[in-house]
PyMOL Python script that loads the backbone (N, CA, C, O; Angstrom):
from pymol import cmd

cmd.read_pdbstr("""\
ATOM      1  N   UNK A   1     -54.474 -39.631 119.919  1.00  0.00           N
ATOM      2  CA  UNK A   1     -53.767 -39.437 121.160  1.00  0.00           C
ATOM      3  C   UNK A   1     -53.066 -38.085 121.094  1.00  0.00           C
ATOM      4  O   UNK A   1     -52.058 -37.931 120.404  1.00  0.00           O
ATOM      5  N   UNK A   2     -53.506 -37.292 121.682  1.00  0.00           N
ATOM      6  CA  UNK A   2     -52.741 -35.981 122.348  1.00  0.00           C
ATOM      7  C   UNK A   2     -51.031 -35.897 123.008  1.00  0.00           C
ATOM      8  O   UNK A   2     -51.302 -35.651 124.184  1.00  0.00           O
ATOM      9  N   UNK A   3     -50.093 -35.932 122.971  1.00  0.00           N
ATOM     10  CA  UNK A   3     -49.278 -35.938 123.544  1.00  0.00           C
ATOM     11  C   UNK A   3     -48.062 -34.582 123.582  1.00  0.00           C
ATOM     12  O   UNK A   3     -47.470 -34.230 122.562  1.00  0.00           O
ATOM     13  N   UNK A   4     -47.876 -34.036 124.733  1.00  0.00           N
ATOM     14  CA  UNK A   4     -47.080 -33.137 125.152  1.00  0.00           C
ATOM     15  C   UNK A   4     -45.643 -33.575 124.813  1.00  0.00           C
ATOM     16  O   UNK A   4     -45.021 -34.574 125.175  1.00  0.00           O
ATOM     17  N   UNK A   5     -45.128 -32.078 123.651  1.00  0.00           N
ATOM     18  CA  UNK A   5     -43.426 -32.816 123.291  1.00  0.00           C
ATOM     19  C   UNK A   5     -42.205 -31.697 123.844  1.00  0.00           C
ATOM     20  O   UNK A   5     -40.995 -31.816 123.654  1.00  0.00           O
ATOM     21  N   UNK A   6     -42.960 -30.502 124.637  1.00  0.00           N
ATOM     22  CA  UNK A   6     -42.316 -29.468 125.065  1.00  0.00           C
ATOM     23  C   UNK A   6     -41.224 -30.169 125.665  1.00  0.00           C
ATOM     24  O   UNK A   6     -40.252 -29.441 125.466  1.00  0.00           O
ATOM     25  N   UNK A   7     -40.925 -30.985 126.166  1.00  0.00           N
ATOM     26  CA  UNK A   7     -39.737 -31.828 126.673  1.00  0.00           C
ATOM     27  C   UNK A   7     -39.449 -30.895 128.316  1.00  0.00           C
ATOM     28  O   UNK A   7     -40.099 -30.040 128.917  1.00  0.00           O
ATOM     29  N   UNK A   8     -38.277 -31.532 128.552  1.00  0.00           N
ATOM     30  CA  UNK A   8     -38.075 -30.878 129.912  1.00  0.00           C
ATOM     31  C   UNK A   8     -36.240 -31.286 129.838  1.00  0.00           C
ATOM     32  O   UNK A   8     -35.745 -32.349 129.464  1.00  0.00           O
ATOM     33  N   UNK A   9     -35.729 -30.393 130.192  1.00  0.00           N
ATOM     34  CA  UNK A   9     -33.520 -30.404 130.238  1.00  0.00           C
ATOM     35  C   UNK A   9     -33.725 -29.093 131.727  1.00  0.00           C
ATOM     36  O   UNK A   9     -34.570 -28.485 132.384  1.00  0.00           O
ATOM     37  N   UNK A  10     -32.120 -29.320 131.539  1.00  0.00           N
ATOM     38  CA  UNK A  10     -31.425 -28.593 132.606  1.00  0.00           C
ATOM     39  C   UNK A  10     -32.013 -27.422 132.667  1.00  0.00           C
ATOM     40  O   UNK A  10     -32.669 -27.086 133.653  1.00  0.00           O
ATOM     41  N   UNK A  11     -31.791 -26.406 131.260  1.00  0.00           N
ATOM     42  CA  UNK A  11     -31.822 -25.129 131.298  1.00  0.00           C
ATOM     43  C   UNK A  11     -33.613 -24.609 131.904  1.00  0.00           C
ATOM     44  O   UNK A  11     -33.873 -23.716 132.710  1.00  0.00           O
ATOM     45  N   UNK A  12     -34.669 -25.607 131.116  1.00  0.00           N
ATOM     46  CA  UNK A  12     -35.641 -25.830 131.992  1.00  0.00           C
ATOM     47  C   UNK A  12     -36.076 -25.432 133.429  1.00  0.00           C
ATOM     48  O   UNK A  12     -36.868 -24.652 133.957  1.00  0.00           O
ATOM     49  N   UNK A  13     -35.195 -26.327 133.778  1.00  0.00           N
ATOM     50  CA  UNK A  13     -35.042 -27.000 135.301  1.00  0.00           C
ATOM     51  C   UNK A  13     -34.828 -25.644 136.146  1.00  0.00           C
ATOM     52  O   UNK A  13     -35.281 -25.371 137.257  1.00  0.00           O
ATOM     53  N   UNK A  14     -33.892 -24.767 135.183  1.00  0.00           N
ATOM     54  CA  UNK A  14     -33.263 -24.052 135.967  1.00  0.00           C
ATOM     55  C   UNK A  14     -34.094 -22.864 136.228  1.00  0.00           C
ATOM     56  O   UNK A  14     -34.090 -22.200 137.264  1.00  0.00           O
ATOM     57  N   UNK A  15     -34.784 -22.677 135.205  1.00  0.00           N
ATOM     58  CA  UNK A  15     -35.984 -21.433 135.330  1.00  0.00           C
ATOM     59  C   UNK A  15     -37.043 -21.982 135.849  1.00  0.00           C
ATOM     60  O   UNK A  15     -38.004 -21.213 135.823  1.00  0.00           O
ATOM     61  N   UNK A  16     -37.268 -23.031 136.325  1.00  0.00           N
ATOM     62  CA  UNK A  16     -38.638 -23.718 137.182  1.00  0.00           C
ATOM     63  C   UNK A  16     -39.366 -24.020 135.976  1.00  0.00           C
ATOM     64  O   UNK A  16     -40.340 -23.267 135.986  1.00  0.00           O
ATOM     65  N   UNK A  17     -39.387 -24.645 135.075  1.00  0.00           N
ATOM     66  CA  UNK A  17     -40.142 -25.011 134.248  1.00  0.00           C
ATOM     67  C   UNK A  17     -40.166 -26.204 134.065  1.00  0.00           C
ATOM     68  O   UNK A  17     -39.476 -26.627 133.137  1.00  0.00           O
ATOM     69  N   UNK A  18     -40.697 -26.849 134.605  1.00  0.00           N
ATOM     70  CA  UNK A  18     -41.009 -28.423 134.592  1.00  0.00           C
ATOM     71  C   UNK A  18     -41.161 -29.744 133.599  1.00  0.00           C
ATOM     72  O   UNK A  18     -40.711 -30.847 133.911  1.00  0.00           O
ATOM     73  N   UNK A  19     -41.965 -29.432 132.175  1.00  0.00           N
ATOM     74  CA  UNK A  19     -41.826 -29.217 131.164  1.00  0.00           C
ATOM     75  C   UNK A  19     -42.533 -31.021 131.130  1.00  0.00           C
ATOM     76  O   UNK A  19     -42.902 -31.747 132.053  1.00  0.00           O
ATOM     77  N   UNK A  20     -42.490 -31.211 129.812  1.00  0.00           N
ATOM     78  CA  UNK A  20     -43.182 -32.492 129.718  1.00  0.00           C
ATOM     79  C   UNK A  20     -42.084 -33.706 129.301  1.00  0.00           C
ATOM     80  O   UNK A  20     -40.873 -33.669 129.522  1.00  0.00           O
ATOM     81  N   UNK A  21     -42.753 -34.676 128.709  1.00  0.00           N
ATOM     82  CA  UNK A  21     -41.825 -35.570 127.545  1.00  0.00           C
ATOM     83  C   UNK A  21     -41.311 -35.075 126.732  1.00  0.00           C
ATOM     84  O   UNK A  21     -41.984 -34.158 126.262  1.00  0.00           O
ATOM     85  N   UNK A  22     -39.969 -35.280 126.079  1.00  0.00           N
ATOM     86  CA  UNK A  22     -39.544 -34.841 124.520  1.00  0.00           C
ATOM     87  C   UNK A  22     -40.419 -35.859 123.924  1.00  0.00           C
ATOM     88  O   UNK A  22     -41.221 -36.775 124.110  1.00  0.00           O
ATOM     89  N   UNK A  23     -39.485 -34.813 122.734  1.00  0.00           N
ATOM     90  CA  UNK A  23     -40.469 -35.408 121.124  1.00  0.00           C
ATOM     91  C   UNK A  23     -40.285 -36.814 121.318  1.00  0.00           C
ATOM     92  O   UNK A  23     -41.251 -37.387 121.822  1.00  0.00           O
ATOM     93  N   UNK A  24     -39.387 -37.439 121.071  1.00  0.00           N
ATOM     94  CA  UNK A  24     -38.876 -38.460 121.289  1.00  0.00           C
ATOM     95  C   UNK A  24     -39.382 -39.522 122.321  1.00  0.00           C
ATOM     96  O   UNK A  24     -39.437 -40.696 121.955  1.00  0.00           O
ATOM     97  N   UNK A  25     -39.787 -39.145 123.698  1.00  0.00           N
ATOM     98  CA  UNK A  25     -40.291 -39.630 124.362  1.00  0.00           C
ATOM     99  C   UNK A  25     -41.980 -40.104 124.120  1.00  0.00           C
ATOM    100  O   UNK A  25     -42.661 -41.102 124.355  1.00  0.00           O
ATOM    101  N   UNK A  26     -42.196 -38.658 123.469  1.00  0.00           N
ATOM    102  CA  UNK A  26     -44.260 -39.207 122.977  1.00  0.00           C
ATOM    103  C   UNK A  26     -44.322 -40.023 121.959  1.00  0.00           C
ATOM    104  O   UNK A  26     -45.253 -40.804 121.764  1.00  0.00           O
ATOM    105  N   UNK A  27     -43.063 -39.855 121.053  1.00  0.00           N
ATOM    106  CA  UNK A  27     -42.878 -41.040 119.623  1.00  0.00           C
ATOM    107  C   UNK A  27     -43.560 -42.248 120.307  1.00  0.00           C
ATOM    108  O   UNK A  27     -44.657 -42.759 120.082  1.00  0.00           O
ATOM    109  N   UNK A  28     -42.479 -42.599 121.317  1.00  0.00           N
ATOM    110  CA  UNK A  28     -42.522 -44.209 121.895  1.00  0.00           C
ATOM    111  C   UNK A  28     -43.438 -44.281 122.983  1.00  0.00           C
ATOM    112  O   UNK A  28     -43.824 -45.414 123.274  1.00  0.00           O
ATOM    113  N   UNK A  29     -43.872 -43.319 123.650  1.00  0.00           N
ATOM    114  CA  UNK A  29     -45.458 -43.998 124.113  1.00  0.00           C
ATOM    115  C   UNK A  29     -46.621 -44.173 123.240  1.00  0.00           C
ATOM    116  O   UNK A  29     -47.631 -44.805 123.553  1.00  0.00           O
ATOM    117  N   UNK A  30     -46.352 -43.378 121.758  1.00  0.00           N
ATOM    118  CA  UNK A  30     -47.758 -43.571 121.517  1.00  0.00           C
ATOM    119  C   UNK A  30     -47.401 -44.867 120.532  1.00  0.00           C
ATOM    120  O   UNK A  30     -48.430 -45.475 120.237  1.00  0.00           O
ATOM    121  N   UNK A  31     -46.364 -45.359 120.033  1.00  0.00           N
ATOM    122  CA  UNK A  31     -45.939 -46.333 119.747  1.00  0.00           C
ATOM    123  C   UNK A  31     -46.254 -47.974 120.097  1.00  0.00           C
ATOM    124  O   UNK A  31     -46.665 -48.991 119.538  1.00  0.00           O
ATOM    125  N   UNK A  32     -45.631 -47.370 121.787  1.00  0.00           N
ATOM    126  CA  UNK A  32     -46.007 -48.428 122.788  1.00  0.00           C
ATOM    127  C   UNK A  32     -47.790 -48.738 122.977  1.00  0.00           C
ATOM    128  O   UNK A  32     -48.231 -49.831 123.330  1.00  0.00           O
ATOM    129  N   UNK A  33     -48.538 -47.684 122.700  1.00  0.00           N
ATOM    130  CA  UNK A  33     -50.058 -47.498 123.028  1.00  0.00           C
ATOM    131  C   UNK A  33     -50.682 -48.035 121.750  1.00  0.00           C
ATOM    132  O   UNK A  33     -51.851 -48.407 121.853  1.00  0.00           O
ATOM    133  N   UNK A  34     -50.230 -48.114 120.835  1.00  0.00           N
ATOM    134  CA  UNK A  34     -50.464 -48.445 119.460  1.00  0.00           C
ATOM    135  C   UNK A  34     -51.146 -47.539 118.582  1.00  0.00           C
ATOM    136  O   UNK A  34     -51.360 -47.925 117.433  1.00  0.00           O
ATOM    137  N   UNK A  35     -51.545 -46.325 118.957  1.00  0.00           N
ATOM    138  CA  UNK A  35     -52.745 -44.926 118.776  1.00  0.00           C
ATOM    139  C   UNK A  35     -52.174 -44.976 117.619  1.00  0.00           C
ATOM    140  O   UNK A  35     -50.995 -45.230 117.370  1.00  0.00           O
ATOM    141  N   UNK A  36     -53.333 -44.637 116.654  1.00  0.00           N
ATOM    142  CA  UNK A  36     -53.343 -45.057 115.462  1.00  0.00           C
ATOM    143  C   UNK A  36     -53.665 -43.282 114.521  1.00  0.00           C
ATOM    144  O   UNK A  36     -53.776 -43.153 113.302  1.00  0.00           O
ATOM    145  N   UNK A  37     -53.736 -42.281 115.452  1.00  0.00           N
ATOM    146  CA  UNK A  37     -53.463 -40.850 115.311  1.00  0.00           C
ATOM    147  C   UNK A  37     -52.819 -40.124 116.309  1.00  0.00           C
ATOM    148  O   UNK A  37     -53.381 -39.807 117.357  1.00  0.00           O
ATOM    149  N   UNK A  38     -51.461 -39.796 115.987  1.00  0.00           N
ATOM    150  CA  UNK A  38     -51.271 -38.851 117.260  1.00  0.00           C
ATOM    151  C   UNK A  38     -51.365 -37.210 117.158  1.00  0.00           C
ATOM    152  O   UNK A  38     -50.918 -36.690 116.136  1.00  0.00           O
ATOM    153  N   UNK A  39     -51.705 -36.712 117.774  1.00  0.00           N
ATOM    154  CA  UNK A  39     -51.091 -35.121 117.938  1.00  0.00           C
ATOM    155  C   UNK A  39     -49.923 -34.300 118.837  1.00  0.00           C
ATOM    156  O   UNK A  39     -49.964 -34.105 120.052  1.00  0.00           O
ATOM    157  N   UNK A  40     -48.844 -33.863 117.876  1.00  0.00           N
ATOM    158  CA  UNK A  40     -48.179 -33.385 119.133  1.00  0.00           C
ATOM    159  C   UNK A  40     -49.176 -32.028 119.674  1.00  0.00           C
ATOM    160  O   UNK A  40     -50.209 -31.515 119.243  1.00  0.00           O
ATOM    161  N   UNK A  41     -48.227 -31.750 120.906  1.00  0.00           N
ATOM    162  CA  UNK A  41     -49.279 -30.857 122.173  1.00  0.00           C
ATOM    163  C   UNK A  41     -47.993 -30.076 123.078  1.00  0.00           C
ATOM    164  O   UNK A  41     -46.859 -30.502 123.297  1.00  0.00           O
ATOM    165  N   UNK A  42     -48.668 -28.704 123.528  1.00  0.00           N
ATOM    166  CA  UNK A  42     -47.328 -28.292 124.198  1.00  0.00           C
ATOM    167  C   UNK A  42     -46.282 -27.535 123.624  1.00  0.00           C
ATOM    168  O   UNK A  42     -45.418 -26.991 124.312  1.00  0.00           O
ATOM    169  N   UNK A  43     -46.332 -27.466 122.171  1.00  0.00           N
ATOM    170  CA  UNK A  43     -45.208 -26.664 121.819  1.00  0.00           C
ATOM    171  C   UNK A  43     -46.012 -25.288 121.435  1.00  0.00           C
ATOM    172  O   UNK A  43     -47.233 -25.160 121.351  1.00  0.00           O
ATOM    173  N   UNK A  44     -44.799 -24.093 121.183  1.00  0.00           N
ATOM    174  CA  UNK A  44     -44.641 -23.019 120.909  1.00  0.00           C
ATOM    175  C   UNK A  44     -46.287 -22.017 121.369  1.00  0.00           C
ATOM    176  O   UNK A  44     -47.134 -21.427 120.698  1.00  0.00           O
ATOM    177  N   UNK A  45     -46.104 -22.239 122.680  1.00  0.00           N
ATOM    178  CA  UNK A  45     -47.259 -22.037 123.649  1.00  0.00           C
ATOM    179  C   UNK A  45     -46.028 -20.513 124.566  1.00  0.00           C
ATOM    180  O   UNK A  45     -46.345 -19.416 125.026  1.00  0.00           O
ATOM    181  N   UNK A  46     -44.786 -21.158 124.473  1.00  0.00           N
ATOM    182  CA  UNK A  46     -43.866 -19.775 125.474  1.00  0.00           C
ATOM    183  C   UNK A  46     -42.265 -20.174 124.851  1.00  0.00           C
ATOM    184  O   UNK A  46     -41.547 -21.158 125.033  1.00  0.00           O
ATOM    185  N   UNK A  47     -42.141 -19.289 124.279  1.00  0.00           N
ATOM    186  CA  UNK A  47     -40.391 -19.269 123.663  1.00  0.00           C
ATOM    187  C   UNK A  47     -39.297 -19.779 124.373  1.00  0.00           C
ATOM    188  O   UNK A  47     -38.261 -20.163 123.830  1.00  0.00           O
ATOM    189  N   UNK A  48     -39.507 -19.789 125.566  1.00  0.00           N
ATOM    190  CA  UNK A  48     -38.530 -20.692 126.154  1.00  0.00           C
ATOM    191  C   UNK A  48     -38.972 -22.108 126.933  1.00  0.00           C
ATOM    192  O   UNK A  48     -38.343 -22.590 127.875  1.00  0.00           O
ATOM    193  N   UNK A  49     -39.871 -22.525 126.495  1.00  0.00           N
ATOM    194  CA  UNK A  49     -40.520 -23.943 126.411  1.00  0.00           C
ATOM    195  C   UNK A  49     -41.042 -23.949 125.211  1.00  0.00           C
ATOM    196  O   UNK A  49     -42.110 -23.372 125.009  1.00  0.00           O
ATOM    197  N   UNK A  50     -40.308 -24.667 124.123  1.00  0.00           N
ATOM    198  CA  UNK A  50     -41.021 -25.156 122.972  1.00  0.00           C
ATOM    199  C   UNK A  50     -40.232 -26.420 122.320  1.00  0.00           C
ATOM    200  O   UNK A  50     -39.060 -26.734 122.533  1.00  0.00           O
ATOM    201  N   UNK A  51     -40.899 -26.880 121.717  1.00  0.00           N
ATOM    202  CA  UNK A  51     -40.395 -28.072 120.352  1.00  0.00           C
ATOM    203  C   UNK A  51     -40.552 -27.602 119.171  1.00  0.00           C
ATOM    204  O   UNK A  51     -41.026 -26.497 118.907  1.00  0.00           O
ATOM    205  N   UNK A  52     -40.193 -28.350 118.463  1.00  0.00           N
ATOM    206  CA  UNK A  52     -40.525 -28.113 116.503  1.00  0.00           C
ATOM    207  C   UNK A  52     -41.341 -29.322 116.896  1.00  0.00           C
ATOM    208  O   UNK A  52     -40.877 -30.121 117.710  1.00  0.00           O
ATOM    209  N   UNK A  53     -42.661 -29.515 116.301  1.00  0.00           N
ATOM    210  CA  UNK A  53     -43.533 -30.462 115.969  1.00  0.00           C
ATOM    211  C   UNK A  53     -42.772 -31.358 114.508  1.00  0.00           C
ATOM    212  O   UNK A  53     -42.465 -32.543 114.639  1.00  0.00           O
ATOM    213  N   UNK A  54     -42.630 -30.909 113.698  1.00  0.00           N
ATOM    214  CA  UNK A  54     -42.307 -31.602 112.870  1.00  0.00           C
ATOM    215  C   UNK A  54     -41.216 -32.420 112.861  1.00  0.00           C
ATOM    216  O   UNK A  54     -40.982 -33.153 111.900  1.00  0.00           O
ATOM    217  N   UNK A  55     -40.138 -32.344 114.371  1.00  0.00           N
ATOM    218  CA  UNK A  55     -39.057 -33.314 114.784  1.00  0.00           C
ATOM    219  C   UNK A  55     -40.095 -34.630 115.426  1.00  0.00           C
ATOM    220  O   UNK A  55     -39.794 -35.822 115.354  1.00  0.00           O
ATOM    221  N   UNK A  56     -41.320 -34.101 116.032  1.00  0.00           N
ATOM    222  CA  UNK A  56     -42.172 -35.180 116.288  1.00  0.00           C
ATOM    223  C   UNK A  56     -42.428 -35.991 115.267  1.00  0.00           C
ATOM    224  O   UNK A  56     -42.157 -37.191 115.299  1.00  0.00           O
ATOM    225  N   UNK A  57     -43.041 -35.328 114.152  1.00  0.00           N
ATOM    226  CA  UNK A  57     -43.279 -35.859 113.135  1.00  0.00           C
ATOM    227  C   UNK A  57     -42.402 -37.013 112.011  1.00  0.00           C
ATOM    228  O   UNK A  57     -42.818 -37.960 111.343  1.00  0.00           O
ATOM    229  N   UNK A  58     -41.380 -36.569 112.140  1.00  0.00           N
ATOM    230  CA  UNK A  58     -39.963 -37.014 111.533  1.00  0.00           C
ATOM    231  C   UNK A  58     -39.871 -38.473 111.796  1.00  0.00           C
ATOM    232  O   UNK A  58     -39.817 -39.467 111.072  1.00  0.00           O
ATOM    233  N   UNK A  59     -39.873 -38.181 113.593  1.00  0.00           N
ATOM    234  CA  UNK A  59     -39.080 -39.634 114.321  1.00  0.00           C
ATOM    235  C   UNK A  59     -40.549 -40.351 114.009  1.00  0.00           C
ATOM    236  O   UNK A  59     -40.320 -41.300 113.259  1.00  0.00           O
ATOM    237  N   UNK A  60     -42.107 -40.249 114.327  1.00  0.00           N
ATOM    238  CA  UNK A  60     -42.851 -41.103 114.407  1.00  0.00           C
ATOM    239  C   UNK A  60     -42.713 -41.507 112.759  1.00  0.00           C
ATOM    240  O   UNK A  60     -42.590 -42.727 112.656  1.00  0.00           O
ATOM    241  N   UNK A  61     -42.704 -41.024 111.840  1.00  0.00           N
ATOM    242  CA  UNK A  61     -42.445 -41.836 110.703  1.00  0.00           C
ATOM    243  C   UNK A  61     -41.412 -43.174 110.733  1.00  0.00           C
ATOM    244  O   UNK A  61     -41.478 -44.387 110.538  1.00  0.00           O
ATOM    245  N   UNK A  62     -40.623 -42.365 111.029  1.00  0.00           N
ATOM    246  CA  UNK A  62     -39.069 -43.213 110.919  1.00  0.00           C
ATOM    247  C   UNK A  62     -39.265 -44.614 111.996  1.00  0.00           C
ATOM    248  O   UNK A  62     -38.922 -45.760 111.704  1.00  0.00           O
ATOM    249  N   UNK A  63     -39.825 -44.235 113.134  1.00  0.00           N
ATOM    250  CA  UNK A  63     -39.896 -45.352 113.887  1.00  0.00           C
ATOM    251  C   UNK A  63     -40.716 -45.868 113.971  1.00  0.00           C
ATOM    252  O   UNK A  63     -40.451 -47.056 114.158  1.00  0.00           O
ATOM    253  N   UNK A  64     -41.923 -45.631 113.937  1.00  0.00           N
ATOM    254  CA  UNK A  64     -43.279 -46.311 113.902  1.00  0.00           C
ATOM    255  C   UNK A  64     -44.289 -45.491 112.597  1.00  0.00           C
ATOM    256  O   UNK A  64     -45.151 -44.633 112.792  1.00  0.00           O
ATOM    257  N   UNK A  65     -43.774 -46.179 111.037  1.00  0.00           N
ATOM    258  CA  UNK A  65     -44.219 -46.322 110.235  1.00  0.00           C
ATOM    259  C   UNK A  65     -46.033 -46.153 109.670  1.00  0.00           C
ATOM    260  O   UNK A  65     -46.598 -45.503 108.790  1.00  0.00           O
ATOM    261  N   UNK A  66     -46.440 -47.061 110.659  1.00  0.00           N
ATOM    262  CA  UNK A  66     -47.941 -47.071 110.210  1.00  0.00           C
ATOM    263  C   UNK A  66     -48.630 -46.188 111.212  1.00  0.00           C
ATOM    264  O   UNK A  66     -49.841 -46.083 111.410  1.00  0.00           O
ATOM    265  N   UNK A  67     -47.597 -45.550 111.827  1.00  0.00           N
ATOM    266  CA  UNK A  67     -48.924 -44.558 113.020  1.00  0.00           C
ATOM    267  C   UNK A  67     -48.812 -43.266 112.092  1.00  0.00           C
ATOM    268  O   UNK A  67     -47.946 -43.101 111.233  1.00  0.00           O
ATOM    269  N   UNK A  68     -49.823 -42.390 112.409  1.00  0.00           N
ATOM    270  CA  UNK A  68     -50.496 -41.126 111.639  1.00  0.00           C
ATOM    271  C   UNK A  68     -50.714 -40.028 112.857  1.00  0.00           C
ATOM    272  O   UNK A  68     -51.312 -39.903 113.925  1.00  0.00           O
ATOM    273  N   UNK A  69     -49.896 -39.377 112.043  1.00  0.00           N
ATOM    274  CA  UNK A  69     -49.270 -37.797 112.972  1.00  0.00           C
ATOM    275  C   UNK A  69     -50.526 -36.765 112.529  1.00  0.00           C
ATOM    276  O   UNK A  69     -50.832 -36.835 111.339  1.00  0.00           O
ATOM    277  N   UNK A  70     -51.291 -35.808 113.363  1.00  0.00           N
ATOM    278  CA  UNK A  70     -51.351 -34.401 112.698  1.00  0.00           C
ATOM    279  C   UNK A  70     -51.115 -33.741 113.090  1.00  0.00           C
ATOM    280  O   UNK A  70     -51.338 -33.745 114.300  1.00  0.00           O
ATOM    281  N   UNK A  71     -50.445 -32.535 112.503  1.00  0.00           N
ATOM    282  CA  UNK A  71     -50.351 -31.280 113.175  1.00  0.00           C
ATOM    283  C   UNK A  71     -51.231 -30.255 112.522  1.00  0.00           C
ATOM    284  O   UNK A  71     -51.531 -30.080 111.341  1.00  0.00           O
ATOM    285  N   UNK A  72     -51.613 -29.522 113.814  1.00  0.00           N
ATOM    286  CA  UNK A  72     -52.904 -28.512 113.415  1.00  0.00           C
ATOM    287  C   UNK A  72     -52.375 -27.047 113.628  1.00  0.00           C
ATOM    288  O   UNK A  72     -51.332 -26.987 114.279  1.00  0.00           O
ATOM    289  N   UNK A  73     -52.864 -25.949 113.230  1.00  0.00           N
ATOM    290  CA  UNK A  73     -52.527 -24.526 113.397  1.00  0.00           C
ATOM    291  C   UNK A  73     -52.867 -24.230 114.642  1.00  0.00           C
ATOM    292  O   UNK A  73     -53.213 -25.266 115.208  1.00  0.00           O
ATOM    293  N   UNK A  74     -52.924 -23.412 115.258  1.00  0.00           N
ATOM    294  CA  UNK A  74     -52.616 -22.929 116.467  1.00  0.00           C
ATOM    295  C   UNK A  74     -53.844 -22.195 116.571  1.00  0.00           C
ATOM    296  O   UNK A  74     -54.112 -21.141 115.994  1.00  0.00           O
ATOM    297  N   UNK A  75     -54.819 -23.081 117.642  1.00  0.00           N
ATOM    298  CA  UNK A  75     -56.110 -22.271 117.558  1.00  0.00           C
ATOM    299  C   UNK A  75     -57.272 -22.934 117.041  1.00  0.00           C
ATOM    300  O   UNK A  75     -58.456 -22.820 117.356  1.00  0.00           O
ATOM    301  N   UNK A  76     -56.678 -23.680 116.148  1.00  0.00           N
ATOM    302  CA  UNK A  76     -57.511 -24.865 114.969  1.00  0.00           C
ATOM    303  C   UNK A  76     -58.102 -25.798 115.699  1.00  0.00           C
ATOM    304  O   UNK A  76     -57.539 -26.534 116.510  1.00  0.00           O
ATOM    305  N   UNK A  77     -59.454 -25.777 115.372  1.00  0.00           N
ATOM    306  CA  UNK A  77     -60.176 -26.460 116.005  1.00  0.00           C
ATOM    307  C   UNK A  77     -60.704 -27.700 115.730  1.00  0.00           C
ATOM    308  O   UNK A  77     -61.255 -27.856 114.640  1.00  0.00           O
ATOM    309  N   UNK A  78     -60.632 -28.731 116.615  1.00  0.00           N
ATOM    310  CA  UNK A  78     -60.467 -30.318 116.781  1.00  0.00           C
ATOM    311  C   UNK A  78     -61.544 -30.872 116.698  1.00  0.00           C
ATOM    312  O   UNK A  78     -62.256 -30.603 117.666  1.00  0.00           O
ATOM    313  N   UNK A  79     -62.195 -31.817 115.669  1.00  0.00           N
ATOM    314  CA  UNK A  79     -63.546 -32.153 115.888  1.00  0.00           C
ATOM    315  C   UNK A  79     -63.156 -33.897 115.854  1.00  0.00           C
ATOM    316  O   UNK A  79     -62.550 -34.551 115.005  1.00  0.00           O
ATOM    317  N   UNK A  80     -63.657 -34.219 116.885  1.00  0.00           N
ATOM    318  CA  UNK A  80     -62.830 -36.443 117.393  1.00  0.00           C
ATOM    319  C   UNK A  80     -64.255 -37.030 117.187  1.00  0.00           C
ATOM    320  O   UNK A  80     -65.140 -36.821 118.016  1.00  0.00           O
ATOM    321  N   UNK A  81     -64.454 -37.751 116.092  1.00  0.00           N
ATOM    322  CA  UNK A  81     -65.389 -39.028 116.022  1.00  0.00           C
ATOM    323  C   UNK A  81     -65.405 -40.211 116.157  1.00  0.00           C
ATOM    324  O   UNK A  81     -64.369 -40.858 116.008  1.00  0.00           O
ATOM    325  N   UNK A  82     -66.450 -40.734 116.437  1.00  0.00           N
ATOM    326  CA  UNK A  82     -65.995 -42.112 116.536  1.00  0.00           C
ATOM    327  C   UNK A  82     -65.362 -43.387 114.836  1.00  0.00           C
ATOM    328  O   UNK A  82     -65.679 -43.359 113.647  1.00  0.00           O
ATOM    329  N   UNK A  83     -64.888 -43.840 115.236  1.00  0.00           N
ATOM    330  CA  UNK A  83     -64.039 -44.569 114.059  1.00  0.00           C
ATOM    331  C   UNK A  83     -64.799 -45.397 113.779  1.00  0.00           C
ATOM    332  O   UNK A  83     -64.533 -46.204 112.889  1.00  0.00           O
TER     333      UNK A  83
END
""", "prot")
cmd.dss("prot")
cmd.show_as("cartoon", "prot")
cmd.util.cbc("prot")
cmd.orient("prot")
């Protein structure tokens, strides 16, 4: 599961940037979804919309234990098989 963690706040708001879920927020959908790999998505794409991926990483440990995070380099290319 792909999920956008660029988040979205005030300061956002205020430059028209619309912005996605926080980190925090994709933790618990992909939680809720049960996805059994996630990727965060969305960050450090524009300096004043970004996340740290690895705060993604942090909380999905901490809160949902048996799900499996990756984070990839920037550019790195994605090859999805079937399981």
């Amino acid at each position: 599961m792909f999920v956008p963690i660029n988040g979205r706040d005030a300061v956002r708001l205020s430059s028209n940037t619309i912005g996605n879920m926080t980190y925090q927020e994709a933790v618990d959908l992909a939680g809720a979804l049960q996805a059994r790999l996630v990727v965060p998505a969305h960050y450090g794409m524009f300096a004043h919309n970004s996340e740290d991926p690895q705060l993604f990483a942090d909380y999905l440990t901490v809160k949902y234990p048996d799900r499996h995070c990756w984070i990839g380099e920037p550019g790195e290319a994605v090859r999805i098989s079937s399981i």
